[in-house]
Every structure is written in structure tokens, then in C-alpha cells.
PyMOL commands that place a pseudoatom at each C-alpha (Angstrom):
pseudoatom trace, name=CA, resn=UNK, resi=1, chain=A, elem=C, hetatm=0, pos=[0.000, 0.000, 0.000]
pseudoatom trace, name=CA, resn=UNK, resi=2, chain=A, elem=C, hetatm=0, pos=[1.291, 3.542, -1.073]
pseudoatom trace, name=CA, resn=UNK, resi=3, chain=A, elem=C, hetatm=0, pos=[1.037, 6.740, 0.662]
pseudoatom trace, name=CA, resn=UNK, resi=4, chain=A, elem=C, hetatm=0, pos=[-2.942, 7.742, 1.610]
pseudoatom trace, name=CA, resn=UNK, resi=5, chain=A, elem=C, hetatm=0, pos=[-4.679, 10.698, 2.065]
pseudoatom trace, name=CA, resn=UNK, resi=6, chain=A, elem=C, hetatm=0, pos=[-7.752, 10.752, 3.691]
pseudoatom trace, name=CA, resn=UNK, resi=7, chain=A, elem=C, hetatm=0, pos=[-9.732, 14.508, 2.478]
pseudoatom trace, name=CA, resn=UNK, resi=8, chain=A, elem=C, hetatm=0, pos=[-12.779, 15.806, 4.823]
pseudoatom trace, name=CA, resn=UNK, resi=9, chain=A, elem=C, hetatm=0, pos=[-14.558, 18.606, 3.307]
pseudoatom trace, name=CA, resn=UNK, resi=10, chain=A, elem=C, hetatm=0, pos=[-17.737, 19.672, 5.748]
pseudoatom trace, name=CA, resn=UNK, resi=11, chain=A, elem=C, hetatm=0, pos=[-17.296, 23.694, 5.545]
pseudoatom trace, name=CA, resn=UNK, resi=12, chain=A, elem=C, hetatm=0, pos=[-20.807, 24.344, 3.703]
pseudoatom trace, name=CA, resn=UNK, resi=13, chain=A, elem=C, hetatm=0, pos=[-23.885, 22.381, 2.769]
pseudoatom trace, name=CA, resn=UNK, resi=14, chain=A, elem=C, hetatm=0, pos=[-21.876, 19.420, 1.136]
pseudoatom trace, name=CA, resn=UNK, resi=15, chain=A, elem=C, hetatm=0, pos=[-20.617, 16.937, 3.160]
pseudoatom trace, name=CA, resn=UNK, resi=16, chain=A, elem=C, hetatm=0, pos=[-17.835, 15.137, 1.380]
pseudoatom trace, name=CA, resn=UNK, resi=17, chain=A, elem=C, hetatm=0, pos=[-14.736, 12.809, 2.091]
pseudoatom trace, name=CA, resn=UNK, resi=18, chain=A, elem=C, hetatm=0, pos=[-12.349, 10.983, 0.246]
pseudoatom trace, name=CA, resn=UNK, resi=19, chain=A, elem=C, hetatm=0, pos=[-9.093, 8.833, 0.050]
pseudoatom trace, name=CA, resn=UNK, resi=20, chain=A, elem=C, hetatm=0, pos=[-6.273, 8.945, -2.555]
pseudoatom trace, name=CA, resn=UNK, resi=21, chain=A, elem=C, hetatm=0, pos=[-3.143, 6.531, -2.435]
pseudoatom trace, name=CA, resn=UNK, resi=22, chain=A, elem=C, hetatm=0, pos=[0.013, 8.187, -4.286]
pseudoatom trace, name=CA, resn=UNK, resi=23, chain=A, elem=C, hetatm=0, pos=[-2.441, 11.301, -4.893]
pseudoatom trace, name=CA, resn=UNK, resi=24, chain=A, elem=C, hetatm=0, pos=[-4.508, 9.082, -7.089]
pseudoatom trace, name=CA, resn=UNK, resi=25, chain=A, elem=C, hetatm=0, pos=[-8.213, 8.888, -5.505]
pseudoatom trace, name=CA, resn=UNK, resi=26, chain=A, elem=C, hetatm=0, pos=[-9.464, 5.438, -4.890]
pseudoatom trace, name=CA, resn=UNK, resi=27, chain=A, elem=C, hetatm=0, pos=[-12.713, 6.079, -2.945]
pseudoatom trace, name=CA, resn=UNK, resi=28, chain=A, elem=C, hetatm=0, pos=[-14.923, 9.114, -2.265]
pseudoatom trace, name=CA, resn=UNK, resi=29, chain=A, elem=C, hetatm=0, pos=[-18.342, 10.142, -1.279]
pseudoatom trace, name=CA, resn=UNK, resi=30, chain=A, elem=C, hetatm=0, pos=[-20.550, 13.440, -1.908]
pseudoatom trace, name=CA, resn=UNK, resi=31, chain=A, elem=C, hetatm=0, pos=[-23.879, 14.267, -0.235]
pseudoatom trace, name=CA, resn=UNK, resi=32, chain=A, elem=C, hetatm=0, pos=[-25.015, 17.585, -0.029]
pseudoatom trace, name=CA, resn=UNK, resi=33, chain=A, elem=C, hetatm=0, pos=[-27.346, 17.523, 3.297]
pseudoatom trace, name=CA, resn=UNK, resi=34, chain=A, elem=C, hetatm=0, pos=[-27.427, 21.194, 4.499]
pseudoatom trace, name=CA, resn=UNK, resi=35, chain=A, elem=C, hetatm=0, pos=[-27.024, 20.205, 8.014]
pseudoatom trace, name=CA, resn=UNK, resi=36, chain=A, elem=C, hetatm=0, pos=[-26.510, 16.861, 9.831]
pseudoatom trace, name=CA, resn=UNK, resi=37, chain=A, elem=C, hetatm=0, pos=[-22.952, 16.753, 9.127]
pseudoatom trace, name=CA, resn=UNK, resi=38, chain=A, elem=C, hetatm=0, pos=[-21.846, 15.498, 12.548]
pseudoatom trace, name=CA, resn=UNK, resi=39, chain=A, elem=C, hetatm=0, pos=[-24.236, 12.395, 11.899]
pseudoatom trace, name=CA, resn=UNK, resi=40, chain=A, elem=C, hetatm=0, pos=[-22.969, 11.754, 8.268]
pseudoatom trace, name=CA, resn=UNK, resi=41, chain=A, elem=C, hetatm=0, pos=[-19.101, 12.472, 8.172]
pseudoatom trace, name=CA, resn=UNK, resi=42, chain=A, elem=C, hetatm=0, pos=[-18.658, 9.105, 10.209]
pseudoatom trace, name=CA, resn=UNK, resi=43, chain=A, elem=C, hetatm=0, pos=[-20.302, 6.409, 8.892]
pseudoatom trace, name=CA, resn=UNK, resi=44, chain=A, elem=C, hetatm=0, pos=[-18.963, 8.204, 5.551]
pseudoatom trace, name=CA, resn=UNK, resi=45, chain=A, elem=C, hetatm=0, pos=[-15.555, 7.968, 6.626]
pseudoatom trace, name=CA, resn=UNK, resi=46, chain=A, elem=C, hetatm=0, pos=[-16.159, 4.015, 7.663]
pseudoatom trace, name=CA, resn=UNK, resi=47, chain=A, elem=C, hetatm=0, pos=[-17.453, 3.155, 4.391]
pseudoatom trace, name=CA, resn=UNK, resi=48, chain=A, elem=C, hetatm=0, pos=[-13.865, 3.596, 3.040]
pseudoatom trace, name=CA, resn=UNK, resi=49, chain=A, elem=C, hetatm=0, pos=[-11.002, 1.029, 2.151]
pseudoatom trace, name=CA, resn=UNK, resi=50, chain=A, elem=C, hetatm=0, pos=[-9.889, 0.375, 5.303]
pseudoatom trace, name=CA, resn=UNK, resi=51, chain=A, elem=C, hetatm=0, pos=[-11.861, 2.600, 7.216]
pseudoatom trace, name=CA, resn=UNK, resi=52, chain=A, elem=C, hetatm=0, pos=[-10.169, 5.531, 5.831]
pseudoatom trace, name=CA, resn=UNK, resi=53, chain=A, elem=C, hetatm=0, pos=[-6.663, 5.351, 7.615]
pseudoatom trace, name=CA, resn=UNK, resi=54, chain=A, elem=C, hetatm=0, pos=[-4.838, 7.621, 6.080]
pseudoatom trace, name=CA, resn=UNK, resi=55, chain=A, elem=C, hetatm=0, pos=[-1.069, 8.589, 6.536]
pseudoatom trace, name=CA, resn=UNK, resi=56, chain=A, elem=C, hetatm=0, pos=[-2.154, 11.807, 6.025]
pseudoatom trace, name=CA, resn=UNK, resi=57, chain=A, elem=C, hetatm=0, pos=[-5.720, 14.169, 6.173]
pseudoatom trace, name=CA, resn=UNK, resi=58, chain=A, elem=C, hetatm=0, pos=[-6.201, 16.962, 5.117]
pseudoatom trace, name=CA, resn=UNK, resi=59, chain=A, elem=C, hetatm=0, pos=[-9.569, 19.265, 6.027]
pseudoatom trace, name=CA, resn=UNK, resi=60, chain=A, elem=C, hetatm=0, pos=[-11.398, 21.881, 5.122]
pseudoatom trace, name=CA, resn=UNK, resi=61, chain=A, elem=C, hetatm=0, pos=[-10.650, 24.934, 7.241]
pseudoatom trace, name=CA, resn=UNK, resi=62, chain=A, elem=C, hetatm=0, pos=[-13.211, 27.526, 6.253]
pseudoatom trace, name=CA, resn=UNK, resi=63, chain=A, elem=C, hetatm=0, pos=[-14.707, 29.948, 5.564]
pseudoatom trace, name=CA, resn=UNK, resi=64, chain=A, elem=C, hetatm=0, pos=[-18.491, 28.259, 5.786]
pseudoatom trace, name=CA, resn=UNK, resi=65, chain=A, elem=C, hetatm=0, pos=[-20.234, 27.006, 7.984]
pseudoatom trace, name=CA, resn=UNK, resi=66, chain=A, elem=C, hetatm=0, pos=[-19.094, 28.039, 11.967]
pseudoatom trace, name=CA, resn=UNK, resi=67, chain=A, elem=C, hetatm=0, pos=[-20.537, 24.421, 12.911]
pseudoatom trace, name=CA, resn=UNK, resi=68, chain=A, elem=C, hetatm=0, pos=[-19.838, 22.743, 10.113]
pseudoatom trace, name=CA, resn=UNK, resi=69, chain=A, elem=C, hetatm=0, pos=[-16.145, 23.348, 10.184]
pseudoatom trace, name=CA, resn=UNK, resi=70, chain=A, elem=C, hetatm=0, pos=[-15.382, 22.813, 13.811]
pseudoatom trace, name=CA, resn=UNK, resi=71, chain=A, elem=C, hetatm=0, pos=[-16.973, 19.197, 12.816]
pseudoatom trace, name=CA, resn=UNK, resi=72, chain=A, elem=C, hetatm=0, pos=[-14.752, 18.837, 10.219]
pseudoatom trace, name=CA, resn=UNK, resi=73, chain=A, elem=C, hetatm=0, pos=[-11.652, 20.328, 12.503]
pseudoatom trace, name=CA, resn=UNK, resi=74, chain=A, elem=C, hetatm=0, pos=[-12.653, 18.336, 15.257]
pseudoatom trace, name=CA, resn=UNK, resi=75, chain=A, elem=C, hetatm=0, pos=[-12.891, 14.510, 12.891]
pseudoatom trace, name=CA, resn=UNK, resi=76, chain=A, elem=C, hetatm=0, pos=[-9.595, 15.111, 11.457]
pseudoatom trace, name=CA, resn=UNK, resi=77, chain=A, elem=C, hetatm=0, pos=[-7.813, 15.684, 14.605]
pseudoatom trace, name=CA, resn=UNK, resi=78, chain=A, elem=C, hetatm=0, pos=[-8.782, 12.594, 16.497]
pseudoatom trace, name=CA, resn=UNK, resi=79, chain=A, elem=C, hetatm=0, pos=[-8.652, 10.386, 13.673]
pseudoatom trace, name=CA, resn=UNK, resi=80, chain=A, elem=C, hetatm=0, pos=[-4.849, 11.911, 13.394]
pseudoatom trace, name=CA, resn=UNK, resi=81, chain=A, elem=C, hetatm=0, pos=[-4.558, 11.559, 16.745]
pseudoatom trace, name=CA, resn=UNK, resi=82, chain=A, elem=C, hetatm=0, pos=[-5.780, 7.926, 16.796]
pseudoatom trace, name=CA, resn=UNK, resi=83, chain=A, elem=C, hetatm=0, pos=[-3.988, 6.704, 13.198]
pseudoatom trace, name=CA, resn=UNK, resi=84, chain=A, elem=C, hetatm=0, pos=[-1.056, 8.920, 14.165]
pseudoatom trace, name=CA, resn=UNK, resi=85, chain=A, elem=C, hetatm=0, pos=[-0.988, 10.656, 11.103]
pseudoatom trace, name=CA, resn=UNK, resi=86, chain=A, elem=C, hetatm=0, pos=[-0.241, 14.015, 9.630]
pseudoatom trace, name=CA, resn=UNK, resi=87, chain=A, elem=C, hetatm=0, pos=[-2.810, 16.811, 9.896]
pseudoatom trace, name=CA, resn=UNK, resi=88, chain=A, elem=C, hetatm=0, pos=[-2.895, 19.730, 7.765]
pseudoatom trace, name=CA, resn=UNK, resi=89, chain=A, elem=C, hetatm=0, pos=[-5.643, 22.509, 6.444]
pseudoatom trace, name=CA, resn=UNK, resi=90, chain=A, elem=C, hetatm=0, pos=[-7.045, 24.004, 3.082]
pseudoatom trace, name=CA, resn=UNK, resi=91, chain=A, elem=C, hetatm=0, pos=[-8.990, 27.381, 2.251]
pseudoatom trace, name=CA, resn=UNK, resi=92, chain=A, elem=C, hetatm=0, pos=[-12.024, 26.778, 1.346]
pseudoatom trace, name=CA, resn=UNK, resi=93, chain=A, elem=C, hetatm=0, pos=[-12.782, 29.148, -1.652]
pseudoatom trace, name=CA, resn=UNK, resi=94, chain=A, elem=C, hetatm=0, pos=[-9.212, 28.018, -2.779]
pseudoatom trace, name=CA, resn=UNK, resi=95, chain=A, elem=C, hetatm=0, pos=[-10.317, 24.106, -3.712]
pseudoatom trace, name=CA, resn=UNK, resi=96, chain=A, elem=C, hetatm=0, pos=[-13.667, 25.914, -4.935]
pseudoatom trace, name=CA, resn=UNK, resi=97, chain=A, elem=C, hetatm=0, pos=[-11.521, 27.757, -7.716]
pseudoatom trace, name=CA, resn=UNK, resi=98, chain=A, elem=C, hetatm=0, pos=[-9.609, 24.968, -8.452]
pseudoatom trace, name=CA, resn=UNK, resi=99, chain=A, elem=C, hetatm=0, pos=[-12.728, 23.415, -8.996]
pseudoatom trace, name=CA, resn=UNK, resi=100, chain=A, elem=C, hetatm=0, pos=[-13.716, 25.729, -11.209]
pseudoatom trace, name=CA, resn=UNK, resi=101, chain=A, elem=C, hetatm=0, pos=[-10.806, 26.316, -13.109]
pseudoatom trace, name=CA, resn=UNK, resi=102, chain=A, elem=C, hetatm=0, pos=[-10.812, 22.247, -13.979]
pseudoatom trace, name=CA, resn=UNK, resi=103, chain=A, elem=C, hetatm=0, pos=[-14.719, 23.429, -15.893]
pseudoatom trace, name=CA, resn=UNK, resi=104, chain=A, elem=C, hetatm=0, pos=[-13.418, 25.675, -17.868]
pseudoatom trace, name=CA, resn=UNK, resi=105, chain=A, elem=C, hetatm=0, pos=[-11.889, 24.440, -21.401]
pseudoatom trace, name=CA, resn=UNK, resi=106, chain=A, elem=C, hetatm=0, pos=[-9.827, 27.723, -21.229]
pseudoatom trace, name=CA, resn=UNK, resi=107, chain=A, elem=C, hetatm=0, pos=[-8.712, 28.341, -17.901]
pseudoatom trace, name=CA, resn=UNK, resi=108, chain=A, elem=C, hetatm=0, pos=[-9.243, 32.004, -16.813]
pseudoatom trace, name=CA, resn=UNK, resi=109, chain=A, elem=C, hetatm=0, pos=[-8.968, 34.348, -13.765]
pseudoatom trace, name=CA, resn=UNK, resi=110, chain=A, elem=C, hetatm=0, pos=[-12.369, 33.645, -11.490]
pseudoatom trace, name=CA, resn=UNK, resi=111, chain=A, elem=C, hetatm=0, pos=[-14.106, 35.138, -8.996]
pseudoatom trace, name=CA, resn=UNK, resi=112, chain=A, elem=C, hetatm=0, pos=[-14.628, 32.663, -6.237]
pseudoatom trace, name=CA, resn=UNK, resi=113, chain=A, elem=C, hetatm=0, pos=[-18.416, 34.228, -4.327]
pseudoatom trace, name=CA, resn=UNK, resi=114, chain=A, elem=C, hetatm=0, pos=[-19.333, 31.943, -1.404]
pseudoatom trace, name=CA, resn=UNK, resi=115, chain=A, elem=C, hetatm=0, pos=[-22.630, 32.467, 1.091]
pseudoatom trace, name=CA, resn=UNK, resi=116, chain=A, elem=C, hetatm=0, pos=[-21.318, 34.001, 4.263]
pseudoatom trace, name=CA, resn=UNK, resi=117, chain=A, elem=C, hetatm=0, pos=[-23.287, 35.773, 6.885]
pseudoatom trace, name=CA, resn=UNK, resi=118, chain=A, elem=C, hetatm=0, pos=[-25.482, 38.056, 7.642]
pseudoatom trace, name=CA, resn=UNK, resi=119, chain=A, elem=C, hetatm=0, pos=[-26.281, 38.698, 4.061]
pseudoatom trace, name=CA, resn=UNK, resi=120, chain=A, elem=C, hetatm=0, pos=[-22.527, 38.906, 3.368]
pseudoatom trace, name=CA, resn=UNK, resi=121, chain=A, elem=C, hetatm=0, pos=[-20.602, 36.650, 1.066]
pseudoatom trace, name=CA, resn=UNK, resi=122, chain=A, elem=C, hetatm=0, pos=[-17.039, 35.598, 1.542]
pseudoatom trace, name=CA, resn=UNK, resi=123, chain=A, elem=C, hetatm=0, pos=[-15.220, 36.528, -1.776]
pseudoatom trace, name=CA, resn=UNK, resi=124, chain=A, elem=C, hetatm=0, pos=[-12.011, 36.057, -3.432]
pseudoatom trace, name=CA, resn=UNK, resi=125, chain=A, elem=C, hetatm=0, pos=[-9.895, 36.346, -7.011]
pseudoatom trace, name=CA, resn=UNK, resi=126, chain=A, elem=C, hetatm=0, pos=[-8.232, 33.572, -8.208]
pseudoatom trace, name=CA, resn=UNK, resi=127, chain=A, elem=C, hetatm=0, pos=[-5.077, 34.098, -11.311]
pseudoatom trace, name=CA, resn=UNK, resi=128, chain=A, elem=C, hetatm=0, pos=[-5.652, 30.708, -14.514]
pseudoatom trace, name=CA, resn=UNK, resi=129, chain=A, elem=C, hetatm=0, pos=[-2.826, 29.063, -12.539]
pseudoatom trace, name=CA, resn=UNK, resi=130, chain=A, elem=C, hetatm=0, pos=[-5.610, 28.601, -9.341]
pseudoatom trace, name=CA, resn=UNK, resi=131, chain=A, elem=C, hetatm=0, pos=[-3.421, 31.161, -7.144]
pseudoatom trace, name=CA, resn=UNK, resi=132, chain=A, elem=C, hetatm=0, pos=[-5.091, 34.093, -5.033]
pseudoatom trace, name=CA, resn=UNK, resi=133, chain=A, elem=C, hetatm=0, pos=[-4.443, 37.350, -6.174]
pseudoatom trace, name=CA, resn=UNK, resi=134, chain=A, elem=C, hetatm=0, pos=[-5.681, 39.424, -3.605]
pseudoatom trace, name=CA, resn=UNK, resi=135, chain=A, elem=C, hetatm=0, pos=[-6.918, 38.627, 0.318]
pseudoatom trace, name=CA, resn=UNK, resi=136, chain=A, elem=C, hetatm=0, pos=[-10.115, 36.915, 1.714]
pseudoatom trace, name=CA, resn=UNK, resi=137, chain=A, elem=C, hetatm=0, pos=[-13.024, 39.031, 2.290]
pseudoatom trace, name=CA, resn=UNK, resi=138, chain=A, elem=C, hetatm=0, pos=[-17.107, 39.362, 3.722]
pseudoatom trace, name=CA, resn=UNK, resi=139, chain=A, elem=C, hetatm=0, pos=[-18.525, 41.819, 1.834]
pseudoatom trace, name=CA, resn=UNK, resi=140, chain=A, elem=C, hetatm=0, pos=[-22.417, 42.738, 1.102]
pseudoatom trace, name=CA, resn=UNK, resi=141, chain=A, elem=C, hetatm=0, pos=[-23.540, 41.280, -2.769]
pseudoatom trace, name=CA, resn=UNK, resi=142, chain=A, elem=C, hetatm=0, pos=[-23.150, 45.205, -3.655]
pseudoatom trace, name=CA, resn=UNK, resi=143, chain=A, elem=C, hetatm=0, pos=[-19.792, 45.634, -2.576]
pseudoatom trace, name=CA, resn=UNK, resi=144, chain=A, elem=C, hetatm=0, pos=[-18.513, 42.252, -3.602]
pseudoatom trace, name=CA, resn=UNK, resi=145, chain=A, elem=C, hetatm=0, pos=[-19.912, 43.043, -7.176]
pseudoatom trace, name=CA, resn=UNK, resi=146, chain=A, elem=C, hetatm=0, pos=[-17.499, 45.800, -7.528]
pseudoatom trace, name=CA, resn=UNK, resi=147, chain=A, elem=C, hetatm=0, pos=[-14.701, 44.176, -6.322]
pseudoatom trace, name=CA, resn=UNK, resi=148, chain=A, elem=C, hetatm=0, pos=[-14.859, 41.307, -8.850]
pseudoatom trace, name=CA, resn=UNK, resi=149, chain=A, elem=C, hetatm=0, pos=[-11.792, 41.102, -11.186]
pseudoatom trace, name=CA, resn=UNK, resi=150, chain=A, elem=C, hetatm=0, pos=[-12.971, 38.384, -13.540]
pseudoatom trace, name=CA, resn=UNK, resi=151, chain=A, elem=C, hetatm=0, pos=[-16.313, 37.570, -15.555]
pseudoatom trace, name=CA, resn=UNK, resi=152, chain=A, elem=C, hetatm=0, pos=[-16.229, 34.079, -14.380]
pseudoatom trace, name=CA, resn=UNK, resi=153, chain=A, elem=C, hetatm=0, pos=[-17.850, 33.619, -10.932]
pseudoatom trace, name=CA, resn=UNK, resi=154, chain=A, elem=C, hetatm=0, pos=[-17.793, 30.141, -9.171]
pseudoatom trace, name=CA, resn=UNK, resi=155, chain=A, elem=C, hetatm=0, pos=[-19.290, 29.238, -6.029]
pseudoatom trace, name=CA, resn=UNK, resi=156, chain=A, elem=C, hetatm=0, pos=[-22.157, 28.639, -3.698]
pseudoatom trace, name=CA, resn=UNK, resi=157, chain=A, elem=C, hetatm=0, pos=[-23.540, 32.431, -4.058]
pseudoatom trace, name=CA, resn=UNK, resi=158, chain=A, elem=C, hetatm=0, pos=[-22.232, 32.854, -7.686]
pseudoatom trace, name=CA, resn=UNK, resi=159, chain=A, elem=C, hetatm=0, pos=[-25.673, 32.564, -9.185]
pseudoatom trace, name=CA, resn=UNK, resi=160, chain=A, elem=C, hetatm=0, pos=[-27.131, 35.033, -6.960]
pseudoatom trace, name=CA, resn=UNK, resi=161, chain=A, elem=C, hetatm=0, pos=[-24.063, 38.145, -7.611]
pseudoatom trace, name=CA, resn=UNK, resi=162, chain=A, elem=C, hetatm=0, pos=[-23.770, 36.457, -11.722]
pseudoatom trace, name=CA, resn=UNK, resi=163, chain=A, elem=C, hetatm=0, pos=[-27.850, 37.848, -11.109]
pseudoatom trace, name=CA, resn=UNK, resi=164, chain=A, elem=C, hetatm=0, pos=[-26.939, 41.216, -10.646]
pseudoatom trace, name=CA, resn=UNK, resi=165, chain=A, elem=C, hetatm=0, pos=[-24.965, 41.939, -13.841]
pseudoatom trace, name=CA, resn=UNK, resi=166, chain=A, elem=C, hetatm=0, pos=[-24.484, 41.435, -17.029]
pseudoatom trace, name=CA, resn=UNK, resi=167, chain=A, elem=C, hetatm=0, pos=[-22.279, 38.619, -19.269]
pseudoatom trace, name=CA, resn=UNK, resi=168, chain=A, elem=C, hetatm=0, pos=[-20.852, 36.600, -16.349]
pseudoatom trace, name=CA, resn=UNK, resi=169, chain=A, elem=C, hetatm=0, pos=[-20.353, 33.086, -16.716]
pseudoatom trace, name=CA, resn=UNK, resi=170, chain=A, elem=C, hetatm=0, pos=[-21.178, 30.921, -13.840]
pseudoatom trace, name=CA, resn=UNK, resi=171, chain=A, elem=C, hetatm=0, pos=[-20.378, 28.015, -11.866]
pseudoatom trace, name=CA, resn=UNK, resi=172, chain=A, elem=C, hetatm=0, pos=[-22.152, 26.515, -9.196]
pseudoatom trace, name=CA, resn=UNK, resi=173, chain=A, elem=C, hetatm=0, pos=[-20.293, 24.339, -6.976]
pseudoatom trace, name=CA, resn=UNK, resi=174, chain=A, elem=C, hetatm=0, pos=[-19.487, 23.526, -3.682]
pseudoatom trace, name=CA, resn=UNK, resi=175, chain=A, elem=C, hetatm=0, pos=[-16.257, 22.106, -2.102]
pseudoatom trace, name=CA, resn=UNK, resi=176, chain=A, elem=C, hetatm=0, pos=[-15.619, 18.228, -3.179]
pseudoatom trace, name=CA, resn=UNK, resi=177, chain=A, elem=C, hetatm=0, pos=[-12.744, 16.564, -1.125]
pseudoatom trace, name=CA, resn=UNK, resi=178, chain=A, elem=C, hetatm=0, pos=[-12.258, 14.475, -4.156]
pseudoatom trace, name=CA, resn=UNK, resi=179, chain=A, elem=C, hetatm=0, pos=[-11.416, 17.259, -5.987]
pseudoatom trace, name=CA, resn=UNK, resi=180, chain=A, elem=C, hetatm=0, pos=[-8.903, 18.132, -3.627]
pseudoatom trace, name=CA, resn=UNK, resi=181, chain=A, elem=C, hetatm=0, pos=[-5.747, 16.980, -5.330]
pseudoatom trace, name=CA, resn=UNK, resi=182, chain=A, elem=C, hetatm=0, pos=[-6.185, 20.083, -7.571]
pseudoatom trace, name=CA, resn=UNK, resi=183, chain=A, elem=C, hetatm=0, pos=[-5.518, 22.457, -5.507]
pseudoatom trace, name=CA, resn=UNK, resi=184, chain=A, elem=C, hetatm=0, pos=[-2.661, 25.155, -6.298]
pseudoatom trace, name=CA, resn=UNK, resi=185, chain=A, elem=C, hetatm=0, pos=[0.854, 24.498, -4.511]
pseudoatom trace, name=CA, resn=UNK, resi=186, chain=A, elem=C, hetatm=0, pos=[-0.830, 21.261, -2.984]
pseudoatom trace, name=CA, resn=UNK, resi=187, chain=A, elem=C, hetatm=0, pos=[1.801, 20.822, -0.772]
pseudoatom trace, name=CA, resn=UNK, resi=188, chain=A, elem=C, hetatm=0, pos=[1.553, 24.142, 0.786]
pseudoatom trace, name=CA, resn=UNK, resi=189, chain=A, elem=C, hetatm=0, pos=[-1.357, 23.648, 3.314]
pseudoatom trace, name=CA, resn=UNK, resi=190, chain=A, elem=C, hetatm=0, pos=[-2.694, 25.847, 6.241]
pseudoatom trace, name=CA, resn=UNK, resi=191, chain=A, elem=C, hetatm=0, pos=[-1.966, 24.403, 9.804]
pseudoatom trace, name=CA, resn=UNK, resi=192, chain=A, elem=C, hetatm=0, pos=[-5.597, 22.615, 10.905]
pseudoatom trace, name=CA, resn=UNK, resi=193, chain=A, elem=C, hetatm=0, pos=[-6.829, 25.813, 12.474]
pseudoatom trace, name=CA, resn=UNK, resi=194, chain=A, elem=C, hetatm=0, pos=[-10.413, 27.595, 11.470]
pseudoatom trace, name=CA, resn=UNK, resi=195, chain=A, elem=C, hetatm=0, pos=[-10.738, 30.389, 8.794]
pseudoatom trace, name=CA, resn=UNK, resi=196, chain=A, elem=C, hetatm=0, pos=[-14.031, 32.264, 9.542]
pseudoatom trace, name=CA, resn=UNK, resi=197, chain=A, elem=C, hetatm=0, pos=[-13.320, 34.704, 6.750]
pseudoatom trace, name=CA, resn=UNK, resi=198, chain=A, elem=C, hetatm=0, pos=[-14.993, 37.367, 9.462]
pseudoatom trace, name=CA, resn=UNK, resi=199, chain=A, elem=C, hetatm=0, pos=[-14.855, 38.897, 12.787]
pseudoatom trace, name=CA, resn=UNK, resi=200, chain=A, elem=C, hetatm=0, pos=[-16.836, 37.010, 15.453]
pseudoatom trace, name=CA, resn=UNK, resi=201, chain=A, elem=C, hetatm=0, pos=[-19.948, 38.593, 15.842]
pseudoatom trace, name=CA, resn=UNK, resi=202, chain=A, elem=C, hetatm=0, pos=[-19.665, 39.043, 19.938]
pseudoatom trace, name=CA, resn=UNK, resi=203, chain=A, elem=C, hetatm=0, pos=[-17.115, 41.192, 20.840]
pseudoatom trace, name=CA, resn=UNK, resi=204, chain=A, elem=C, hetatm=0, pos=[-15.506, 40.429, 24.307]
pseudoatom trace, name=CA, resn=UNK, resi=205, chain=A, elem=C, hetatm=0, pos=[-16.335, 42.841, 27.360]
pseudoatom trace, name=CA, resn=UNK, resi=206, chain=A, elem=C, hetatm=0, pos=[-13.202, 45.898, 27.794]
pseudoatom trace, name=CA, resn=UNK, resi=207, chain=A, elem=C, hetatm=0, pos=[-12.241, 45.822, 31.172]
pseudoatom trace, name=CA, resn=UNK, resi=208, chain=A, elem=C, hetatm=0, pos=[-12.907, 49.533, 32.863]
for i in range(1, 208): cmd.bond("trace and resi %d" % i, "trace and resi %d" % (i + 1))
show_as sticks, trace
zoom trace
């Protein structure tokens, strides 16, 4: 048996895992369940060749879903823990482009537009290559509209801002963990930490 990576990808509506040996995937599943994910990502996980032990797993970090990816956070630590394995992170509106960009039949510069809060989405612009070009951000479907760089939008909101204008291409799409093997600079992974994309809505008390 080669080298395996087991993927979790719970950061948004889609609940997804799957495990690649030498980077080639051998098993996956995809459900898209809105919530629930803390009752699915299991029995998931133990539907796959050898219970998914991995050498390595890699998880979704955010931005999404607050409960979604502490779920996700929280699986791939203990099974690390447990399988002694390596543990490491991805963006979430990264693997989205990447997703994207593997669509197109000419790759472009896209617009990655996710649903955030509080009417906000959490946006980004991804180069052809699948690199950022420029930081993660919430911003209202208004000011996210403007800050677009490329006619190609991809994501969960991407219909709803593509709405708005004119001559935008689209792309629908949610996270995959099978897809994960295209992400840009695949080896260069975020520790296992959460990316809320936003600042926590309660602000702590200032001392007097």
C-alpha cells in the first residue's frame, strides 16, 4: 500500500470525504445535506477502504459554515490523533476555484463568491494558474460586485451576484474533497486551524 490521504470537506452544505493513495483517488463520497454533518461524516468515513486510515488528512478549514467546520476540525484531529498521522488545512474558496478552473476548457482568472453571513458573502480572485491574487473578504452582494476582477464567478452564491450583472459566466459548486488533489501548490497547506473569513460577531467585554 502507497502513501494515503484521507480529504474531509464539511465547511458548507456538502458533506464530502475521500481517500487517494500516491495522490490518485481510490474512494470518495458526496452528499449535499445542508445540516446533519456530525451524523454523516462518520459512517462516511467508515465506508472507506480500510476505514479511511490515512497517513495523512487533510480538512477543510473555512470559511463556511461556523458548525460545520469545527466538525470537520474536530474529525480530522482525532482520527490523526488515533492513526497517528499528519494533519494539515485548506482554504475553502481556494479548492472551490480549483474546482472551477478544472470546468473551464480555457482556464481564466475567477471570482470565487461563497454564502457568508449576515447577508454577506465571503469573496475572493483567483489568477488561470488557481493562485489568489488578492486577500479573503465578507462583503455585502453590492460591494462584492465591484470588487470582482474576472467575468467568471464560481461558487455557492455565484448565481445570486452572476444575477446582478451582465455577461458573467457561472459556476455553481461547492467544495468536493475528491477534488482536492487540484488544488494550487498542494503541498503548501494551512496548519488545521479555522478560517471564519470574518470577525466574530460578539465582541468580548473591555475591562474599565
Amino acid at each position: 500500500m502507497g502513501s494515503r490521504i484521507l480529504a474531509i470537506d464539511t465547511a458548507t452544505t456538502a458533506c464530502s470525504v475521500a481517500l487517494f493513495e500516491d495522490e490518485e483517488l481510490i474512494a470518495s463520497a458526496y452528499k449535499e445535506i445542508g445540516r446533519g454533518h456530525a451524523e454523516k461524516l462518520v459512517p462516511l468515513i467508515a465506508e472507506m477502504p480500510d476505514k479511511g486510515r490515512a497517513d495523512r488528512i487533510i480538512v477543510n478549514c473555512g470559511p463556511g459554515s461556523f458548525t460545520g467546520v469545527r466538525i470537520g476540525l474536530s474529525a480530522a484531529k482525532a482520527l490523526a490523533m488515533a492513526w497517528q498521522a499528519e494533519i494539515s488545512g485548506y482554504q475553502c474558496l481556494h479548492l472551490v476555484a480549483a474546482q472551477a478552473l478544472a470546468e473551464m476548457k480555457h482556464p481564466a482568472p475567477v471570482f470565487v463568491v461563497m454564502i457568508g453571513g449576515h447577508g454577506e458573502y465571503f469573496v475572493q480572485n483567483f489568477a488561470a494558474n488557481g493562485s489568489a491574487t488578492d486577500d479573503l473578504l465578507s462583503l455585502s452582494p453590492e460591494a462584492a460586485l465591484l470588487h470582482a476582477r474576472s467575468d467568471h464567478f464560481a461558487g455557492s452564491a455565484a448565481q445570486s451576484l452572476a444575477d446582478l450583472t451582465n455577461d458573467i459566466t457561472q459556476y455553481s459548486i461547492l467544495p468536493n474533497a475528491a477534488k482536492s488533489m487540484l488544488l494550487f501548490e498542494r503541498y503548501d497547506y494551512l496548519n488545521a486551524t479555522p478560517v471564519y473569513g470574518r470577525a466574530p460577531d460578539a465582541q468580548p467585554a473591555h475591562q474599565v
